[in-house]
N, C-alpha and C positions, 0 to 999 in steps of 0.2 A: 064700396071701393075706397080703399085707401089716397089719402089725395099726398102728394109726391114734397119731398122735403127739400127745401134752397136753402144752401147752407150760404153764408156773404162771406167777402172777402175784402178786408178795406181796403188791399191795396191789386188784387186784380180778381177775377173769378173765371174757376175752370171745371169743368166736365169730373164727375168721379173717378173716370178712365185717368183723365190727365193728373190726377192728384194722386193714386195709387202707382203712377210710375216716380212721382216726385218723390212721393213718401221714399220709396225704393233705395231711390239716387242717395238719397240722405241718409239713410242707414248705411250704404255701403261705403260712404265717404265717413262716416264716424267710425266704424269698425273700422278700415284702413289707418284713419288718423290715429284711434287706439293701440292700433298693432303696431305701428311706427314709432308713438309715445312708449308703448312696452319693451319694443327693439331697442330703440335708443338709451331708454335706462339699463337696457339689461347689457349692451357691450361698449356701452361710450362713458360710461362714470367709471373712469380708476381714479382713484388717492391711494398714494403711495409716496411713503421717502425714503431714499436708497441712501447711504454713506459707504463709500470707499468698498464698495463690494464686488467681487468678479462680476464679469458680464449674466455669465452664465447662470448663476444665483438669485441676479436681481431680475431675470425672466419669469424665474422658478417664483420670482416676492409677487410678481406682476399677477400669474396664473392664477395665484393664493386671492387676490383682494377680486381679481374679474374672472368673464368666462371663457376669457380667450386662452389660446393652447398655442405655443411658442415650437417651430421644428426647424432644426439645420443639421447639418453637421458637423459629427465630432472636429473633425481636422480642419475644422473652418477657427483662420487667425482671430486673435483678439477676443473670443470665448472667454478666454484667464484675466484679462486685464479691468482694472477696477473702475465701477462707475458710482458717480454720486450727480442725484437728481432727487426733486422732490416735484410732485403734479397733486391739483385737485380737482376732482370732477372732472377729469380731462376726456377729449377721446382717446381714440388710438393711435390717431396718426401725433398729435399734439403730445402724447405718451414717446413714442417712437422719437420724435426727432430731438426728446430733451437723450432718451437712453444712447441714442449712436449718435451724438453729434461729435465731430470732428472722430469718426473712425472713419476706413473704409470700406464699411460693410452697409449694406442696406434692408428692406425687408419688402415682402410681397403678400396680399391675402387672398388666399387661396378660396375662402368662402366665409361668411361674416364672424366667423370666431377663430378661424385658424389664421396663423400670421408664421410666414416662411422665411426665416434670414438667410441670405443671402449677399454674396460679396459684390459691390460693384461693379466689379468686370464681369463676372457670372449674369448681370443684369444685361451693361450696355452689350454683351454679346448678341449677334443678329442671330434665331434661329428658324429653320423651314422645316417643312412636312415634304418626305420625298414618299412619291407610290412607286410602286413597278409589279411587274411579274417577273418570276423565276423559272426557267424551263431547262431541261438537259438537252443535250445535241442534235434529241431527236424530235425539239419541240415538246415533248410531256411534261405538263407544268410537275413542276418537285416541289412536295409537301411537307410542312415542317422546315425549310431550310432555315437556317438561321443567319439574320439582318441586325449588326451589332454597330454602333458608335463606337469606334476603338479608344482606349481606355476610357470608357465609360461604364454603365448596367444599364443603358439605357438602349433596347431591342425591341425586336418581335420576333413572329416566324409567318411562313407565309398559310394559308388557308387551301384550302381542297383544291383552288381553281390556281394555285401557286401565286398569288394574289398578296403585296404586304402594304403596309401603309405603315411609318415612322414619323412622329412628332416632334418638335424641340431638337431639332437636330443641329448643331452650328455648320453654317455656311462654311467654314473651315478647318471643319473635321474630317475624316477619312472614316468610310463606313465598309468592314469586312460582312462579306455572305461565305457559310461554311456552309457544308452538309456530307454525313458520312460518307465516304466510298467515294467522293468528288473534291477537285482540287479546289482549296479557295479562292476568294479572288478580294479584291478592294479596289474602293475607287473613293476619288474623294468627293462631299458634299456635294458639288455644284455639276456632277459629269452628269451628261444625258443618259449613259450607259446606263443608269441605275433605271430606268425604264423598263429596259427589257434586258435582262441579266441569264447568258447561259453558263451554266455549270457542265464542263466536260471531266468526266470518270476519271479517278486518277488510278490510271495503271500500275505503277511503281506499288499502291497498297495492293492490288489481285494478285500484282505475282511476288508478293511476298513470300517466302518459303518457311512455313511454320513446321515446328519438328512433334507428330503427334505419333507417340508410343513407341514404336519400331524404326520409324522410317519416316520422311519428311511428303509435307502436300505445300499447292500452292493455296493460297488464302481463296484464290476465285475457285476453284473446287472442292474447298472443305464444306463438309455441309455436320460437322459435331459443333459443341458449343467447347469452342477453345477461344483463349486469348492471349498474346503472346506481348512483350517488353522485350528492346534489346538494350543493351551496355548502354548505346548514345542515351537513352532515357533513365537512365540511373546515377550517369559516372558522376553528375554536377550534384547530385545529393549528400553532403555530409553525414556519415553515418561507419560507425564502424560495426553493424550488427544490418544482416540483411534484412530483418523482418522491419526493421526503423526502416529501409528505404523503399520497400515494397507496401507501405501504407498507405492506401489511397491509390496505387498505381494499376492495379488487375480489377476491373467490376466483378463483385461476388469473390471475391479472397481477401476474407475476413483476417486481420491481423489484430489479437488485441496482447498484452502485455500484463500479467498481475499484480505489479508492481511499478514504480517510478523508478527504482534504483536502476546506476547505469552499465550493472552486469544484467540486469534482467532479459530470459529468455522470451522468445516470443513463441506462440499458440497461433495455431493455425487451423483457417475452415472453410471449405468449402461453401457456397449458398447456404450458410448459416448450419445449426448443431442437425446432424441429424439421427442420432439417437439419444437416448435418455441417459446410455453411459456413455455418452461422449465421442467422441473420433476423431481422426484430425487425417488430411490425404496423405496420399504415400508421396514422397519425396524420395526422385532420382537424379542426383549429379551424377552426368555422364553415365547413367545405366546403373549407377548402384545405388541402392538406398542409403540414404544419410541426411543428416539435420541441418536445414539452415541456417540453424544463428551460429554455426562453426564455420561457415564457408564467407570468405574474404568479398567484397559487393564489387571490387576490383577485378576480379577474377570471373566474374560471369560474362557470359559472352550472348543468352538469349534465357529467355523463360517460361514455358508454357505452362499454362495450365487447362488441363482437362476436365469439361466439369457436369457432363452428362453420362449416361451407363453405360456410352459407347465405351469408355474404356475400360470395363469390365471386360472387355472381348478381347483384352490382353492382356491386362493384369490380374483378372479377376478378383476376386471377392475383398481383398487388399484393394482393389481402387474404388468400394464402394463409396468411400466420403471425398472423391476426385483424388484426380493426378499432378502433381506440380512438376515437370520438367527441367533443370539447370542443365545446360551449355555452358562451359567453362571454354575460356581463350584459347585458341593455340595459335603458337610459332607463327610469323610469318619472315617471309625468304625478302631479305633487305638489310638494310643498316639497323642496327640495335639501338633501340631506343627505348630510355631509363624514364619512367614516371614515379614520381615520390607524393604521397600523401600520409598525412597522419589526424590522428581521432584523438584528444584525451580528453579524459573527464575525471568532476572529482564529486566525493559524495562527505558530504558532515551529517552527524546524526540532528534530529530535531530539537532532540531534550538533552540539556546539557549533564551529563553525571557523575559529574565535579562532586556533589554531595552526596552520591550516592555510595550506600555500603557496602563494600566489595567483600566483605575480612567477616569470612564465614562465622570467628570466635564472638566477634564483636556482637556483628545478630544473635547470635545465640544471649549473649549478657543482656543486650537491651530488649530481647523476648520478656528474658524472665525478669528484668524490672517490671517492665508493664505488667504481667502477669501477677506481682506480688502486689502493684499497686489496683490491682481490679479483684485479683481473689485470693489475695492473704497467701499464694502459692506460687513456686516457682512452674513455668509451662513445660522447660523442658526438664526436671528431677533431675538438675547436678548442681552443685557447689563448686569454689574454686576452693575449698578444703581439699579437693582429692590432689592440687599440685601444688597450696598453698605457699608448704612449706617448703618445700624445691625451688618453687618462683621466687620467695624470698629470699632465699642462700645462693641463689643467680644473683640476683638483684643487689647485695651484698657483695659480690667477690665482683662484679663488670664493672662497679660504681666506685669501691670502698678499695681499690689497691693498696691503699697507704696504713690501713688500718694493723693495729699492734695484733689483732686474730686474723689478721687473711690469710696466712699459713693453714692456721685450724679450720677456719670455714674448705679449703681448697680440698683440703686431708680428706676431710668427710665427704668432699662430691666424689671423691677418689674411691672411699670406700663403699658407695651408693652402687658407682661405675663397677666396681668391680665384685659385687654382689649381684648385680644386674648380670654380667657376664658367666658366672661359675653357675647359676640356677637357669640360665639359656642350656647348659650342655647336656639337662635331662631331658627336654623337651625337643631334641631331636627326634624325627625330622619335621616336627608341625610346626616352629618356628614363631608360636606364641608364646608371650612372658606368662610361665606358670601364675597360680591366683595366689600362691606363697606356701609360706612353711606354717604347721599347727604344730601347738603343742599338745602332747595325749592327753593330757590334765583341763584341756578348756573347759569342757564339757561339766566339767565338774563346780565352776566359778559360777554359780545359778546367777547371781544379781547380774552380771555382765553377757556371758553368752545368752541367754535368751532375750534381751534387749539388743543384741547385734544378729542375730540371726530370723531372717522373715520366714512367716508362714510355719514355723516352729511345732511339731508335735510332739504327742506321748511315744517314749519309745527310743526320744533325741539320739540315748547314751549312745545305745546298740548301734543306730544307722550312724552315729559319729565314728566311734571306733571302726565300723566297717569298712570305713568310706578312708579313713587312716592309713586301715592294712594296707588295703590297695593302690595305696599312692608308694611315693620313691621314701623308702627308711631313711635318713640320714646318722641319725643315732639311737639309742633306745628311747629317747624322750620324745623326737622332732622326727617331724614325717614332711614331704615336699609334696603338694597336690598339682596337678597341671591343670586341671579343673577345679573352679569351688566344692568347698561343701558345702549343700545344698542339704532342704527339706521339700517344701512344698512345693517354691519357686526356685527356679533352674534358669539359668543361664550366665554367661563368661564374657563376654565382649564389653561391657560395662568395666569389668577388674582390669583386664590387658589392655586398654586402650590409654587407661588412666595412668598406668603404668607406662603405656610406651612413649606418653605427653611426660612424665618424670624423663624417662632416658634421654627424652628428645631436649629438654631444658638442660641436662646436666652435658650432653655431649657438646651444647651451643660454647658452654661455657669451658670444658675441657679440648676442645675441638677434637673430639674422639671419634675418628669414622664406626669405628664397630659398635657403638652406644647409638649414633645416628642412624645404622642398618637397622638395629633390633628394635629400634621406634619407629621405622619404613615397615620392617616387618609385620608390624601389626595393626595396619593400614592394607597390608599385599594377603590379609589374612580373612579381611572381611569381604577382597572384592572377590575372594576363589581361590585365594592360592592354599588352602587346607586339605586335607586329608580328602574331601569328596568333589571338590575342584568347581565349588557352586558358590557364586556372589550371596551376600545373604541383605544386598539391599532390596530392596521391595523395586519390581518397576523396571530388572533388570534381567530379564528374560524367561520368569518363571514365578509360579503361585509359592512355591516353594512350604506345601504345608505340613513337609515334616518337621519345621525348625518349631523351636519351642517360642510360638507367640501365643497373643491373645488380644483380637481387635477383629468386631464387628464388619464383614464387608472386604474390599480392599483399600491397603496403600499403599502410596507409589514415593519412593524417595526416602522409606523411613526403613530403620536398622530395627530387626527383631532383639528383644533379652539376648539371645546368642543359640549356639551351639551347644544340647546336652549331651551327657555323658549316659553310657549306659546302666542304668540304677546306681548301684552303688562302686560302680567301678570306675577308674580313672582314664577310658577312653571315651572316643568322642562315639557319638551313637546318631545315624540318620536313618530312622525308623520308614518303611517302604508305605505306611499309609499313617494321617493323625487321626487319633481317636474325638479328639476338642473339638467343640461347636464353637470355640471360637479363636480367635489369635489376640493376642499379647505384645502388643509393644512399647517400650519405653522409650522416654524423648532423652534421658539421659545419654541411651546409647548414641545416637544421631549427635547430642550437642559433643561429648566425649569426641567422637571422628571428628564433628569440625575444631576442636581443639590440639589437637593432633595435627592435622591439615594444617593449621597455622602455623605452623614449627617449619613447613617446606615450603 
């Protein structure tokens, strides 16, 4: 048998029982003390030095070095105004009384790291905890009623047994109870009423007289889901478009806007979209269909809306996505009386476009810079050679009045002018400037005609002369084509455009209406006014693939080559189907029209 162990104690001695409770005691006093020593460093050490810094900011510095969390409100005074303080190792409250000394705000902690600012008065204010029940006339406690501190957010609502309890309430405030279909009431902080609080039905909303479909119900016998607004809840809303002032006003009549601008229509919906293509309810002022955002918010007198199938059983299938109702005023028998309001509003755009390029010729020149600086080419294939020399003999005679040749420069726009004029009278009625006059002999100048002529074959002589006959003889040497002569590639609007950008410079400078028509004209000629009465931009109402292009696909905005002729003859030809896999367009033709376009 083991013999039993004494342990001494210099300074008392106790039973094992009694030393396993002591042990005990001392552990849970060192863990405590520990937890305390942890607490305390972890929310009572700020350092921190503030200069001349909003209030508001130097909370935010505070949050940053500790673990405390700083809440008040925004419209709470003195938030903006500057503080300077410097703390070490401080607590909180030792923190506190350097940051709001000499304001009138104070602060409160809500639990060991949150810290509540708060003003003075909001402090020394007294507040109580009021109970009660809520019951309606026939003693049934009412559920849900609503227990508010007027101008406050500070409520509740009562429980099953109509049961409420309210906190932090000031001894003089005034506290409103609501609840649908019953009249309000208020009383202030301190009344015993609020004990026991009946709610009596407010009548005046049952016999309401809502107008559903046909014919009119009272509210206490409707059993659809409708909701109606009259005038009195609109008239105080600023708004010169109804959909602005019905936002927010009907539950489930969805109002949204696609835009900020302040012509923007509004869109309308019933309990939200209810098909995939979209819907919107049918809308009847005074029994006839028509749109809200056209109808004056002055002018309505009541507004329902319908928002269950029931009103399919009188509109049918048109009231699938609900019914909206307008009541407009009428007359009443009295004195006349004149109310005036008005709406305005104004709109500036966002982006200012002061710099931007409006001057279609101009884009087109600084295209084809960049273009030549990226690929040795111009983007859109024109030169200011085609009006070069006409620009400069403006440019000469609008500048140079004094000069000993402005007679002679003038002479010569005179005879430009009136070459322009006598070679228009063969090309009635298509009203484009012919592509010029040949001579029979070109064809024969090898070094020059086939370096001026594209796509060029064997054969040239034949298809030149041919192409000769059948334009306009002027003498036995000189022929007048109204169409180019063409080989492989075909087209005209490139020649006449260029042309009618010369007529249009020379008429600026002669002030010639009939030089400025035949330069309209050939702008009035691209968008349809020709012989087959078809636009030939892209993008304007048609594939248009019997024109002579060629470009992969579609596009939209761009001018084909032109208009051919029929082989070798000198009318215009729009073939009923194209044989080409592909189309053709040149960027010269497009830059050519916005060069033209500049002139008006």
């Amino acid at each position: 048998m083991r013999e039993p162990v004494y342990l001494s104690n210099p300074f008392n001695l106790f039973d094992m029982k009694d030393r396993k409770t002591k042990n005990l005691r001392t552990m849970r006093a060192l863990c405590l003390s520990l937890f305390l020593s942890v607490s305390l460093s972890l929310f009572s050490q700020i350092t921190v030095t503030v200069e001349n810094t909003p209030l508001r900011a130097a909370l935010k510095k505070i949050e940053q070095v500790s673990d405390y969390k700083f809440f008040y409100n925004e419209k709470l005074a003195g938030l903006d105004q500057a503080v300077t303080f410097s703390v070490s190792n401080a607590t909180i409250a030792q923190t506190m009384q350097k940051v709001l000394a000499g304001k009138e705000l104070t602060y409160k902690m809500e639990s060991d790291n949150v810290v509540v600012l708060l003003h003075k008065e909001a402090v020394s204010q007294k507040t109580k905890t009021i109970t009660g029940t809520i019951v309606d006339s026939s003693g049934e406690p009412v559920i849900g009623a609503s227990i508010v501190v007027k101008g406050t957010t500070n409520g509740t609502i009562t429980d099953v047994d109509g049961n409420y309890s309210l906190s932090n309430v000031p001894e003089n405030s005034t506290v409103s109870i609501s609840y649908i279909g019953y009249q309000p009431l208020s009383y202030p902080a301190s009344s015993k009423e609020l004990s026991r609080v009946i709610l009596k039905e407010d009548a005046e909303m049952l016999d309401e007289v809502i107008v559903v479909g046909y014919g009119t119900t009272k509210k206490a016998n409707l059993s659809g889901a409708v909701d109606q607004i009259s005038s009195k809840e609109i008239e105080h809303r600023v708004s010169g478009n109804a959909g602005q002032v019905l936002q927010g006003m009907i539950p489930n009549l969805n109002v949204s806007f696609s835009d900020g601008s302040i012509n923007s229509k509004a869109s309308f919906d019933v309990r939200g979209v209810g098909s995939i293509n979209g819907g919107s309810p049918l809308v009847l002022i005074d029994g006839v269909e028509g749109d809200m955002n056209y109808i004056n918010p002055k002018d309505i007198e009541s507004i329902s809306v319908l928002k269950d199938a029931s009103s399919a059983a009188i509109y049918g299938a048109r009231a699938a996505f609900g019914v909206v109702l307008i009541t407009t005023k009428n007359p009443n028998a009295g004195k006349i009386q004149v109310n005036y309001s008005n709406h305005f509003g104004w709109s500036n755009p966002t982006i200012n476009t002061d710099n931007f390029i409006t001057d279609g010729l101009e884009w087109a020149r600084l295209s084809d810079k960049l273009s030549l600086l990226e690929n040795t080419s111009t983007y859109l294939g024109y030169t200011e050679e085609d009006y070069a020399y006409m620009e400069a003999l403006a440019a000469l005679c609008e500048t140079q009045s004094g000069h000993a040749e402005y007679e002679q420069w003038i002479r010569a726009m005179k005879l430009y002018g009136g070459y322009l004029k006598n070679i228009m009278k063969y090309v009635y009625p298509y009203g484009m400037v012919p592509s010029g006059i040949y001579h029979k002999d070109e064809v024969k100048d090898s070094a020059n005609f086939y370096a001026v002529q594209v796509g060029i074959r064997s054969g040239a002589d034949k298809d030149f002369e041919e192409q000769l006959e059948n334009g306009i003889r002027l003498d036995k040497e000189h022929y007048l084509r109204i169409f180019p002569v063409w080989f492989s590639f075909k087209g005209n609007i490139a020649v006449h455009l260029s042309t009618g950008k010369a007529a249009a410079i020379c008429a600026r400078v002669l002030k010639d209406k009939e030089l400025k028509d035949i330069a309209e004209q050939q702008l009035f000629w691209v968008v349809g006014r020709n012989p087959f009465g078809q636009s030939m931009i892209y993008g304007e109402g048609s594939n248009y693939p019997q024109l002579y292009t060629a470009l992969p696909g579609e596009t939209v905005g761009e001018i084909p080559v032109g208009m051919q002729s029929y082989f070798n003859e000198d009318a215009p030809y729009w073939p009923q189907f194209n044989t080409a896999t592909y189309k053709e367009v040149w960027g010269s033709s497009a830059a050519r029209w916005l060069m033209l376009v500049s002139e008006f």
